[in-house]
N, C-alpha and C positions, 0 to 999 in steps of 0.2 A: 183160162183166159189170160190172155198177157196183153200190158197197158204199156207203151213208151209214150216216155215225156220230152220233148226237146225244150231246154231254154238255152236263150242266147240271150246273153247280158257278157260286163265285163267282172273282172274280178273286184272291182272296187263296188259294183253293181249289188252282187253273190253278196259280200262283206256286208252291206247296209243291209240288205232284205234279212240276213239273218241275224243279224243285232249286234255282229262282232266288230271289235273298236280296232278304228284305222289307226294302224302301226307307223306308217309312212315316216312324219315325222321325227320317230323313237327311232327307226332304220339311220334317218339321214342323220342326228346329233350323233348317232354312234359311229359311223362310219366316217363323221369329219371327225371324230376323236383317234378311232384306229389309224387313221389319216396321220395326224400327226403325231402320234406315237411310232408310227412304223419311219417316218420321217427324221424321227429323232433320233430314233435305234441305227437310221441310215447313216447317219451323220456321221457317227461312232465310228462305223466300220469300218469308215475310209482307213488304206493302208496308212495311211502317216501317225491316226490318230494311235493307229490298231500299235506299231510300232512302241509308243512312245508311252504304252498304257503296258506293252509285254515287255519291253526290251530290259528294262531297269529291275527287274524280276528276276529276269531269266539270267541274265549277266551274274547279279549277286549267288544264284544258284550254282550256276555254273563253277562260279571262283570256291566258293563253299564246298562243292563235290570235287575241284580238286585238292581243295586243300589237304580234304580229308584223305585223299589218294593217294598222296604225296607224304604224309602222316603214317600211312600204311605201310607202302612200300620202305621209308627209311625207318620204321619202326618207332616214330615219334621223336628221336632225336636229330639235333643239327649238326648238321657235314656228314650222315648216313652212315656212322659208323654205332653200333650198340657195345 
């Protein structure tokens, strides 16, 4: 013997008949938090900010790895003669 059962209800409907506790509210605090967190992370990325957080890094790096380059090639003394 085979029994189907149709119910039509909604999903907030389902959630109360079976006891389980409506999330709704815990969804939406969370999501205006991921909100502006993701807002904040945006801010950041703008190219000028992104610049001006890399650039002073990368420059001192850079002058560093030639120094050292330039150390190499004249063998650590100055006017490049050993």
């Amino acid at each position: 013997m085979k029994v189907t059962v149709d119910i039509d209800c909604t999903p907030e409907e389902a959630r109360t008949f079976l006891g389980l506790p409506d999330v709704a509210p815990m969804q939406q605090a969370l999501m205006k938090d991921l909100e502006t967190r993701m807002r904040a992370n945006l801010a950041a990325m703008e190219p000028e900010a992104l610049m001006k957080t890399w650039l002073p890094a990368s420059i001192e790096g850079f002058e560093t790895l030639q120094r050292a380059f330039w150390q190499g090639m004249t063998g650590g003394t100055k006017g490049g003669k050993s």
